[in-house]
C-alpha positions in Angstrom: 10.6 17.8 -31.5 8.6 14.9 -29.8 9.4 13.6 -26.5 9.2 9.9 -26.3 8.2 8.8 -22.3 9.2 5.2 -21.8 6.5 3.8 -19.2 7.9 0.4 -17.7 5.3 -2.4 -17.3 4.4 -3.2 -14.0 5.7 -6.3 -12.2 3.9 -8.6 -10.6 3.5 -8.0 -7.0 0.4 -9.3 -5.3 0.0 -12.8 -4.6 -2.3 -13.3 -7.0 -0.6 -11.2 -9.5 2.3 -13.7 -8.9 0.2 -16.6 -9.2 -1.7 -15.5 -12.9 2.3 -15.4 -14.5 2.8 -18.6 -12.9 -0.1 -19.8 -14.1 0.1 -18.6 -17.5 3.5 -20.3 -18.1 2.3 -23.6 -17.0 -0.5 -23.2 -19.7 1.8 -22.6 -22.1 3.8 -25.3 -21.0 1.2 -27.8 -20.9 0.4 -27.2 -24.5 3.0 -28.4 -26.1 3.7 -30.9 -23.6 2.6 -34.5 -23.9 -0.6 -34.7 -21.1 -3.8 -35.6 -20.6 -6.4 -33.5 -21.8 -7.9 -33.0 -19.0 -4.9 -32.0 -16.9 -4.3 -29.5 -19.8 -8.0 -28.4 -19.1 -7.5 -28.0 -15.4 -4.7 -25.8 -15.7 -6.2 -23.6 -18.2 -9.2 -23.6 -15.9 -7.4 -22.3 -12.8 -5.3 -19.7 -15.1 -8.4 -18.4 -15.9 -10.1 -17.9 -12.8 -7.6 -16.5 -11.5 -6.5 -14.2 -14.2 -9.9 -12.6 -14.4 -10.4 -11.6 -10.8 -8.3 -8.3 -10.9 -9.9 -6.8 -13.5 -13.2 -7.6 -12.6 -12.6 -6.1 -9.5 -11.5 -3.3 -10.9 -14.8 -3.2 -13.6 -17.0 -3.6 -10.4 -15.4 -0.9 -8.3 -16.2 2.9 -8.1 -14.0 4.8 -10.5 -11.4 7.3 -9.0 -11.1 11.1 -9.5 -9.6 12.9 -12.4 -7.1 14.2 -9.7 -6.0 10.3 -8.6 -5.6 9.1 -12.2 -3.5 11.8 -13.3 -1.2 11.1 -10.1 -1.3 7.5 -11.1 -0.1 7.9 -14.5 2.4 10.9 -13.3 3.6 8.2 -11.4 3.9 5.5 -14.2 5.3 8.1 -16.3 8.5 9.0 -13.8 12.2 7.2 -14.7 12.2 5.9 -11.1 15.3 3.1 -12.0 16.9 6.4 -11.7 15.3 7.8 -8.1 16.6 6.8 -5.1 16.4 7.9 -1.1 17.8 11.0 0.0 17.9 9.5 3.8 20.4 7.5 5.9 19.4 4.1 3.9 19.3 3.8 0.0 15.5 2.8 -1.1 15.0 1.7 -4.6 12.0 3.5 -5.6 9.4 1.7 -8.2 5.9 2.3 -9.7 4.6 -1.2 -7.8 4.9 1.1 -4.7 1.9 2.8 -5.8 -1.5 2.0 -3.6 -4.1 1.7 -7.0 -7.3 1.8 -7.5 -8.7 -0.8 -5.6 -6.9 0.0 -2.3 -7.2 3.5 -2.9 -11.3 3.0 -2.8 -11.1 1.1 0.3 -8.8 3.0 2.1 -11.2 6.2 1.1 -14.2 3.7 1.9 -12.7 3.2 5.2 -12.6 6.8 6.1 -16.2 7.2 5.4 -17.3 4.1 7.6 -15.1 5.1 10.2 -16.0 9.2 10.1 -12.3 10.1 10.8 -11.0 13.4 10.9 -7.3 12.8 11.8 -5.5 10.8 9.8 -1.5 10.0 9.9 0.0 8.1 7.2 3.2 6.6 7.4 5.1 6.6 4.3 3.2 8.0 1.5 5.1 7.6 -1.8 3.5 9.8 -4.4 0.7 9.9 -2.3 -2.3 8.0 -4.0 -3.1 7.0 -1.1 -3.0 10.2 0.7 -5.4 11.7 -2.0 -8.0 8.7 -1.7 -8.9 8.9 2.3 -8.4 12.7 1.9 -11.4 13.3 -0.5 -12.8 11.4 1.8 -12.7 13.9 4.9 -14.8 16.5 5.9 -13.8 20.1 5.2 -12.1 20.3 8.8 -10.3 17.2 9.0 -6.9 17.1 7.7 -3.9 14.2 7.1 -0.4 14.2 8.0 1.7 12.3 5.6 4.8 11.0 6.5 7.9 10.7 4.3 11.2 10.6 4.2 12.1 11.2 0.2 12.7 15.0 -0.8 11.6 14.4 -4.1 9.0 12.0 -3.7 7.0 14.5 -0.9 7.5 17.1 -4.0 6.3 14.6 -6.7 3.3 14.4 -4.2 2.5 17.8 -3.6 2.5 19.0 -7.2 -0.2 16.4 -7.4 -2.0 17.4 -4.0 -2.2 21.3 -5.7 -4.0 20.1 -8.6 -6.7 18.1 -6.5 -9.3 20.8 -4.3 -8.8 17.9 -1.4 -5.0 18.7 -1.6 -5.3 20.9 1.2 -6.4 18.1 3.6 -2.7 16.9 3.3 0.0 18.2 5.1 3.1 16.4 4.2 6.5 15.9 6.8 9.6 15.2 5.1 11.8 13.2 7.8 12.1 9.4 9.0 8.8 8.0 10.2 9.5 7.1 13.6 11.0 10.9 14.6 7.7 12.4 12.7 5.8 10.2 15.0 7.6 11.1 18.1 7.2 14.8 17.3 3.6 14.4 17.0 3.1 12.6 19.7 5.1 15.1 22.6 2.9 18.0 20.7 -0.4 15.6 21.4 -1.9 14.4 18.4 -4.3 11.9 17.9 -5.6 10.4 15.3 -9.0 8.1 14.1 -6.9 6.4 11.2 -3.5 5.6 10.7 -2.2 3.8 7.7 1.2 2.2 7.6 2.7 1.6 4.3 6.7 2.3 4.7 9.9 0.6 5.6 8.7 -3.2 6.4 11.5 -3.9 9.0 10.0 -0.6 11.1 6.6 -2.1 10.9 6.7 -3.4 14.6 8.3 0.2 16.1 5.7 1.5 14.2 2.7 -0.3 16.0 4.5 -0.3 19.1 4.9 4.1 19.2 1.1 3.7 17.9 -0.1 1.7 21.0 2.5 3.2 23.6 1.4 6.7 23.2 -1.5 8.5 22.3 -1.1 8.7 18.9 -3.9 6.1 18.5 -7.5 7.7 19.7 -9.3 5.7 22.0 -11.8 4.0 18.9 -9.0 4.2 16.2 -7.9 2.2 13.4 -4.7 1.3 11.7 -4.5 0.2 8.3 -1.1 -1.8 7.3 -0.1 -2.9 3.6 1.6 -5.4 1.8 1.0 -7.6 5.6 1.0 -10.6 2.4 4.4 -9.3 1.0 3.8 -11.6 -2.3 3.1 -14.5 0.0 6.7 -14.6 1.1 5.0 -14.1 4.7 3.3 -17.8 4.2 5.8 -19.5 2.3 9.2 -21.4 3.3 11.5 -18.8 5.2 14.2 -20.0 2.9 11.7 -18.5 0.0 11.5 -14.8 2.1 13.5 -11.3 1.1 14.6 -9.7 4.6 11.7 -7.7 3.9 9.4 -10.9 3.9 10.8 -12.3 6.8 10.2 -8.8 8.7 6.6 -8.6 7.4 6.4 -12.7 8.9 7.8 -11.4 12.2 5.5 -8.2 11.9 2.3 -10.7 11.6 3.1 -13.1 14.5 3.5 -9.8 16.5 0.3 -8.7 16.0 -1.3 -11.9 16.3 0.6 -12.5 19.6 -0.7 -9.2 21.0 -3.1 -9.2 23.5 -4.1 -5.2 23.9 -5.4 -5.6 19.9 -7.3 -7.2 17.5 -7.4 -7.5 13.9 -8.1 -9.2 10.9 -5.4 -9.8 7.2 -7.8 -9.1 4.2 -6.4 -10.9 0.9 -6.3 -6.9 -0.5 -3.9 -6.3 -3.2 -0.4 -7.5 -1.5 -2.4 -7.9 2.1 -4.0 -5.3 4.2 -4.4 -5.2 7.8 -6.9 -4.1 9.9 -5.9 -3.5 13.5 -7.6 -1.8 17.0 -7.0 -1.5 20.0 -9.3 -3.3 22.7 
């Protein structure tokens, strides 16, 4: 007997994702509507440019390992409409929460620039992530992985076994924040954080960073989806409460005078962030 895996396609969920369906219905639009040529022209010109920058960046960028393509298309693979949190708050759980290639590469890319050792992610999904910056460490450094889904940090780890940098990751099943606090009053410090977890904890997240020691004197943090779809940048009346708390998380950070930082157009938006 065959088994039959539906795979869902993937939303949109990048700005510029976004913007390419937009785009592409407007072309369609304008062909059968009654417009000027050249107007038609424009439009098709602009769907075009902007629908061929993903996968060109994607042609033009290193290739990841065996080990990270089979977690990605475990991950496609998995039913998660039917998946949800095990914690306090119910969290709908979705392919699109999957890092990719192209962050993936930087994130790794970042860990070589940076040479870090000690890295703390917070909120690791099925950890493509993870598995990016940690084939990117030395033999002795090692990740802590923070999440709070049962089944998600086992989805991850069956993935982690199969990968020889697997063993980089160790992987704490609780809610960010009391992970962070435990690691913190035991004294760990880390080169590289990445945040990628529940938006409306973004600023507690930064703050714990920057209060304690958790941050190493020349560290970095790393923080996705800081463009949310560009709900961040459009009409609040246009934001999710998620959008409005990554809007809030930005003007923090700008606002704050013991860091600085720059918003790469990344995917959905990615952060860069140290301390003075």
């Amino acid at each position: 007997m065959t088994t039959v895996v539906n795979i869902e396609t993937a939303r949109p969920v990048t700005p510029l994702g976004i913007l390419v369906e937009q785009l592409e219905k407007t072309v369609k639009m304008a062909e059968t509507a009654d417009i000027p040529v050249e107007l038609a022209e424009a439009i098709k010109e602009a769907y075009q440019l902007a629908e061929g920058l993903d996968p060109y960046i994607e042609n033009n960028t290193t290739q990841e390992s065996d080990a990270l393509a089979a977690l990605a298309q475990k991950t496609r693979q998995e039913p998660w409409n039917l998946r949800f949190s095990d914690g306090e708050t119910v969290r709908q759980l979705e392919q699109e929460m999957l890092s990719g290639h192209i962050e993936g590469q930087t994130l790794k890319m970042f860990v070589y620039m940076t040479g870090a050792k000690r890295i703390l992610e917070i909120g690791m999904f099925t950890g493509y992530s993870a598995l990016a910056m940690a084939e990117a460490l030395p033999e002795d450094g090692y990740e802590i992985a923070c999440e709070v889904d049962q089944y998600v940090a086992d989805f991850a780890k069956s993935c982690f076994e199969k990968s020889p940098d697997g063993k980089k990751i160790s992987v704490e099943v609780a809610p960010a924040l009391e992970t962070m606090q435990k690691l913190a009053d035991t004294g760990e410090t880390f080169d590289l954080v990445f945040i990628d977890a529940d938006k409306k904890e973004y600023i507690e997240y930064l703050k714990m960073l920057l209060d304690t020691n958790l941050l190493a004197p020349n560290g970095f943090i790393c923080v996705d989806n800081t463009l949310l779809q560009g709900q961040p940048y459009l009409p609040p009346e246009k934001r999710t409460a998620n959008g409005e708390a990554i809007a809030q998380f930005n003007r923090f950070v700008a606002e704050d005078p013991r860091v600085e930082q720059v918003l790469l157009p990344l995917r959905d938006g990615v952060t860069i962030i140290r301390r003075k």
